[in-house]
C-alpha positions as CSV (number, residue, x, y, z in Angstrom):
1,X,-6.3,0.4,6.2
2,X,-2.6,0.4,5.3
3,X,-0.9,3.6,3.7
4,X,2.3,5.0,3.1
5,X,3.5,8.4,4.0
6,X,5.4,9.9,1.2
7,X,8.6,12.6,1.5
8,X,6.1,15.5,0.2
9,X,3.2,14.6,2.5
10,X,1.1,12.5,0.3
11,X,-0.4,9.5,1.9
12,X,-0.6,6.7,-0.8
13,X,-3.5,3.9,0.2
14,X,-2.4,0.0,-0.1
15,X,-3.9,-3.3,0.7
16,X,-2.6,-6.3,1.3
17,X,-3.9,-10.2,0.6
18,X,-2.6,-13.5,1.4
19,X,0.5,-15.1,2.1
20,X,3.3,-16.2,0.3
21,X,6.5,-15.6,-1.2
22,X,7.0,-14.3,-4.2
23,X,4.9,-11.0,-3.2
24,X,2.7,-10.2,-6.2
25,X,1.3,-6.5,-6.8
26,X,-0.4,-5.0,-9.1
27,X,1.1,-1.6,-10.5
28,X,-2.3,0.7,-10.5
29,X,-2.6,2.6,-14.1
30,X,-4.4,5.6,-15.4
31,X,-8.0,4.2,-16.1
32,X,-7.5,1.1,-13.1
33,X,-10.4,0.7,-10.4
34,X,-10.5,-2.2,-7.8
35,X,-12.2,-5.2,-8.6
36,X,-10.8,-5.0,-12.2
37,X,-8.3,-8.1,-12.0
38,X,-10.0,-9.4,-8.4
39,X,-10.6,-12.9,-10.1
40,X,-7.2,-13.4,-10.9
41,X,-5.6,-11.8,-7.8
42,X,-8.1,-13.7,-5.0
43,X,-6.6,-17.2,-6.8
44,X,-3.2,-16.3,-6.8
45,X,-3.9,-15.1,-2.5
46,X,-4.0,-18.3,-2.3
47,X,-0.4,-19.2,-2.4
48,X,1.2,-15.6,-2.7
49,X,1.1,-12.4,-0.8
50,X,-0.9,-10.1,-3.2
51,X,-0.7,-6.6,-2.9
52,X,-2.7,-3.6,-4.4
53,X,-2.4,0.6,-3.8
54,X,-4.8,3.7,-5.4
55,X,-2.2,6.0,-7.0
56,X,-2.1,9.4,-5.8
57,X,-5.2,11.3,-6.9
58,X,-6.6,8.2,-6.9
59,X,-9.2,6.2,-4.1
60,X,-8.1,6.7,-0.9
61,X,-4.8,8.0,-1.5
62,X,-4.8,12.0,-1.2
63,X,-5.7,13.5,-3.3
64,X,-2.9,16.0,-4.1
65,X,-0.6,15.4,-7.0
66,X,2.0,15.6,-9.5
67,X,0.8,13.2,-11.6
68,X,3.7,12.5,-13.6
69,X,5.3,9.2,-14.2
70,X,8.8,10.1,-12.1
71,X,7.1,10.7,-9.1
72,X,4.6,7.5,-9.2
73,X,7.8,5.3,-10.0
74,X,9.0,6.4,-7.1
75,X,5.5,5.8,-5.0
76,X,5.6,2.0,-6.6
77,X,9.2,1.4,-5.7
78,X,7.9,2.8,-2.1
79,X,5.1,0.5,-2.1
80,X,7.2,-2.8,-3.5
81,X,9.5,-1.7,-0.5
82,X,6.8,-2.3,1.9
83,X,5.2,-5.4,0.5
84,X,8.5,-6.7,0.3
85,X,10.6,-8.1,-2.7
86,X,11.9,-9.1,-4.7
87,X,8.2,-8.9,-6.2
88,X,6.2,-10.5,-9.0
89,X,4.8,-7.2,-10.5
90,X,1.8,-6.8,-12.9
91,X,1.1,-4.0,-15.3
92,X,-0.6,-2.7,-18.1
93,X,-0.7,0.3,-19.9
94,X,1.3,3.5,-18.0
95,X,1.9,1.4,-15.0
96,X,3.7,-1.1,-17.6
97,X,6.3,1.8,-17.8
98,X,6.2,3.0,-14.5
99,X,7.4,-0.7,-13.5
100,X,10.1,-1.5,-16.1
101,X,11.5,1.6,-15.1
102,X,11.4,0.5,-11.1
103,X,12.8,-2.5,-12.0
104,X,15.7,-2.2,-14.3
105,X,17.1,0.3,-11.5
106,X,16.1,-2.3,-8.3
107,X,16.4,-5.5,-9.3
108,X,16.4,-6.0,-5.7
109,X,12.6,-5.3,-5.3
110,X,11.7,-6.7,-8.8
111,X,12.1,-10.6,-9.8
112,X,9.9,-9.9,-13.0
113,X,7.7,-7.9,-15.1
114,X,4.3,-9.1,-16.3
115,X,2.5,-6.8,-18.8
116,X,-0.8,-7.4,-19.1
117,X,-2.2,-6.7,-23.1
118,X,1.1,-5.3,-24.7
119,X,4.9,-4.3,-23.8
120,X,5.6,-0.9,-22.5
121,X,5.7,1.3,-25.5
122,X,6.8,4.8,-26.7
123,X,4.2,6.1,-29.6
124,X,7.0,6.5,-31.7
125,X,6.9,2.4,-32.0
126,X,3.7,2.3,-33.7
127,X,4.0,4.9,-36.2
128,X,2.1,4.1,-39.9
129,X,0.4,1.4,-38.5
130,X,-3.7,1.1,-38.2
131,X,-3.7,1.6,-34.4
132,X,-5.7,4.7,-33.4
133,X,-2.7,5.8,-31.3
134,X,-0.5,6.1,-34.2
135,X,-2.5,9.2,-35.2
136,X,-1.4,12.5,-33.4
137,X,-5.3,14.0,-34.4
138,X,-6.9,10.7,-33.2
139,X,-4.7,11.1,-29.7
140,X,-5.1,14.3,-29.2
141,X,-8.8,14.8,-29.8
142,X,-9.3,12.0,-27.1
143,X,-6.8,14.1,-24.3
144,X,-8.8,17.0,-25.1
145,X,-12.1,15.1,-24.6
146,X,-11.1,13.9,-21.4
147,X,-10.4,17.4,-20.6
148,X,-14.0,18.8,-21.7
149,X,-16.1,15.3,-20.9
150,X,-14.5,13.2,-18.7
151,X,-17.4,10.6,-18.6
152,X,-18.2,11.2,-22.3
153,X,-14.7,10.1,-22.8
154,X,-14.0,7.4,-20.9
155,X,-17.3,5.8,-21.9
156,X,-15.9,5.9,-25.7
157,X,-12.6,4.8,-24.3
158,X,-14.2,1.8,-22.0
159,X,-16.8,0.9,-25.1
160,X,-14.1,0.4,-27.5
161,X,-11.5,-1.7,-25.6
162,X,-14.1,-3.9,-23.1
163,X,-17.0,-5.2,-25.7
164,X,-18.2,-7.6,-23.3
165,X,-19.9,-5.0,-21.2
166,X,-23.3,-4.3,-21.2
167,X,-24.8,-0.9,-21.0
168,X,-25.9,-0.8,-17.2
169,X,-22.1,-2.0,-16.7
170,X,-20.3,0.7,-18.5
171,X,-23.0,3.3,-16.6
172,X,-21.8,1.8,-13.4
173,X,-18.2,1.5,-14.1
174,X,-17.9,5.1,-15.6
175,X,-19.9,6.4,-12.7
176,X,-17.3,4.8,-10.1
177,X,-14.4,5.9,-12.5
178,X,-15.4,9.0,-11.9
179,X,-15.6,9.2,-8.7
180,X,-12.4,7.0,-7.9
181,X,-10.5,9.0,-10.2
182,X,-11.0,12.7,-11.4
183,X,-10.3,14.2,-14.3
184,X,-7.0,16.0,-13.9
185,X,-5.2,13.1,-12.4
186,X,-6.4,10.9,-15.7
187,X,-5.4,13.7,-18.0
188,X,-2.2,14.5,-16.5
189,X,-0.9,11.0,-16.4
190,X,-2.5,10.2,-19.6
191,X,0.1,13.3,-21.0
192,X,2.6,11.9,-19.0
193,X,2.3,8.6,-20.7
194,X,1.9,9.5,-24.1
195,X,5.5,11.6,-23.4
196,X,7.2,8.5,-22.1
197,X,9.6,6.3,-23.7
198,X,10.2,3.3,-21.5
199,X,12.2,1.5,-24.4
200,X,15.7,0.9,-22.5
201,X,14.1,0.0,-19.3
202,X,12.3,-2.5,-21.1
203,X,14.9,-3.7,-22.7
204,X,17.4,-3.6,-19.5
205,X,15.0,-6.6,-18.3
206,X,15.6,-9.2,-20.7
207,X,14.2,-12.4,-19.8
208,X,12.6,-10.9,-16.8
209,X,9.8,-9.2,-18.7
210,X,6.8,-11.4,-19.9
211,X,4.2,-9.9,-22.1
212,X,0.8,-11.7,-21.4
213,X,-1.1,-10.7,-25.4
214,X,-4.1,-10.9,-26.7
215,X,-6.1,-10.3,-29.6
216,X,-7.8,-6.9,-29.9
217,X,-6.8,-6.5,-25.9
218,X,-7.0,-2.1,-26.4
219,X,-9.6,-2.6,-29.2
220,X,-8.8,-0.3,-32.1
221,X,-6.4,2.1,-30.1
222,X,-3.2,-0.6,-30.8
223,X,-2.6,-2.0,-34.4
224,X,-3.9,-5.8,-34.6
225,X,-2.3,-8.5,-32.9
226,X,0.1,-9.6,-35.7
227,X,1.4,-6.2,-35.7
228,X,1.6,-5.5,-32.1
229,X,3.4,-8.9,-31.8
230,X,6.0,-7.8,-34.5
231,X,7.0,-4.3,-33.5
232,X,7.1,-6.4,-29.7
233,X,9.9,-8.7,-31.6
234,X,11.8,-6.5,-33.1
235,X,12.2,-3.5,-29.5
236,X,12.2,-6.5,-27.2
237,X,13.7,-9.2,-28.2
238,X,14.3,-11.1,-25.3
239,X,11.0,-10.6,-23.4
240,X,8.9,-13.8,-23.5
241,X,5.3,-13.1,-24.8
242,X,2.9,-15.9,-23.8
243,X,-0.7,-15.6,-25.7
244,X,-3.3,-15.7,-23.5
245,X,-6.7,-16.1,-25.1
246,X,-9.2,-13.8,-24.3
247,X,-7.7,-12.1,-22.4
248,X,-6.7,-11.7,-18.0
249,X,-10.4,-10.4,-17.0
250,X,-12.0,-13.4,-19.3
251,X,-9.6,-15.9,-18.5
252,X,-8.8,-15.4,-14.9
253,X,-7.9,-19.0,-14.2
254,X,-5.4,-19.4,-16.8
255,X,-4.3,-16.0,-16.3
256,X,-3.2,-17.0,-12.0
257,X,-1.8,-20.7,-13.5
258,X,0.7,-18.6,-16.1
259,X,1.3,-16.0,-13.1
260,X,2.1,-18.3,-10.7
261,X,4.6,-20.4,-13.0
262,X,6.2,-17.3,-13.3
263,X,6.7,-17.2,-9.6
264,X,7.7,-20.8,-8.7
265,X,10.5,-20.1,-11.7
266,X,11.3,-16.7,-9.9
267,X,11.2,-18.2,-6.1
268,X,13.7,-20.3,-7.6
């Protein structure tokens, strides 16, 4: 299996489907394990180069850290440099900021941005609203939670924001999250995250970041989608949002048909 060799010795795990320019990857997040999007990226292997990597910590990357969000913008914009830009890249929740971030500074590596649920966000952004992570107590007592039950928590986290699974699926899931990921690598960059304010980044991309919404995408952790949509309008103008009922993992077809527009427009 592919990996990269980092300057401080860490060996960060990728793989690599398909062929086909634009490349796509997939910017691996905090609470990500493979198979997540594998609908939507085996029909876009079909025309593209797809690409996918375990963060540090993470799979079968080593297992050393940091785990902040500096130094796995830097391991993406090592990884995009290997696949080969400039890239398609998608991304949800930290990963979304980790990427704006790579690619307002190389536009070289990045055509566009494609944020899967909502834009890359600061907390600040979502103050007084109804989202759970508008609330410092709500936010906190689930970081700490993490810290004292890491299953516990990510069961209440993966109950609330993916309804569709049945019990036997969240056992399995949380039992593999567990194992693909452990608990101070999720904490740590779930701290880092929560720090982060990705806001000029996002904004440096203009036209180049698309926001792919849905309704009740995080569950009760964001406000509802009117809101979300809003406070997207008003710190991101220029980013075109495209609703995408219900969602990438229930709609995987539509999902790779809006993804590879994207592409053709980018390939130019």
């Amino acid at each position: 299996m592919p990996e990269l060799s980092r300057p401080d010795g860490a060996r960060i795990h990728y793989e690599v489907r398909g062929e086909g320019e634009p490349s796509i990857l997939l910017a691996s997040y905090w609470s990500w394990v493979p198979d997540t999007y594998d609908d939507v990226l085996d029909e876009l292997a079909a025309e593209h180069r797809v690409a996918t990597y375990h963060l540090r910590g993470n799979g079968d990357s080593s297992r050393e850290g940091p785990f902040d969000m500096e130094t796995d913008a830097d391991d993406l914009e090592a990884v995009l440099e290997e696949v080969g830009g400039p890239a398609i890249v998608i991304a949800t929740a930290d990963s979304s900021n980790r990427a704006v971030d790579v690619a307002a500074r190389r536009p070289d590596l990045v055509a566009a941005v494609i944020c899967f649920g909502a834009a890359p966000f600061a907390l600040r952004q979502f103050a007084g609203t109804e989202g759970m992570v508008a609330s410092q107590t709500v936010v906190g007592a689930f970081v700490e939670m993490l810290e004292s039950n890491y299953r516990g928590a990510m069961r209440t986290f993966m109950e609330a924001t993916n309804p569709q699974m049945s019990s036997a699926e969240l056992r399995d899931r949380i039992a593999f999250q567990a194992e693909f990921c452990g608990a101070q690598a999720a904490v740590e960059r779930l701290r880092a995250w929560l720090d982060d304010d990705p806001s000029e980044a996002a904004r440096a991309l203009g036209e180049r970041l698309w926001i792919f919404a849905a309704a009740d995408v995080a569950g009760p952790w964001l406000p509802p989608g009117p809101e979300v949509a809003r406070i997207t309008h008003e710190t991101l103008p220029k980013a075109r949002v495209i609703d995408l009922e219900p969602g990438p993992v229930s709609n995987p077809s539509g999902t790779a048909e809006e993804i590879r527009r994207i592409a053709s427009t980018a390939r130019g």
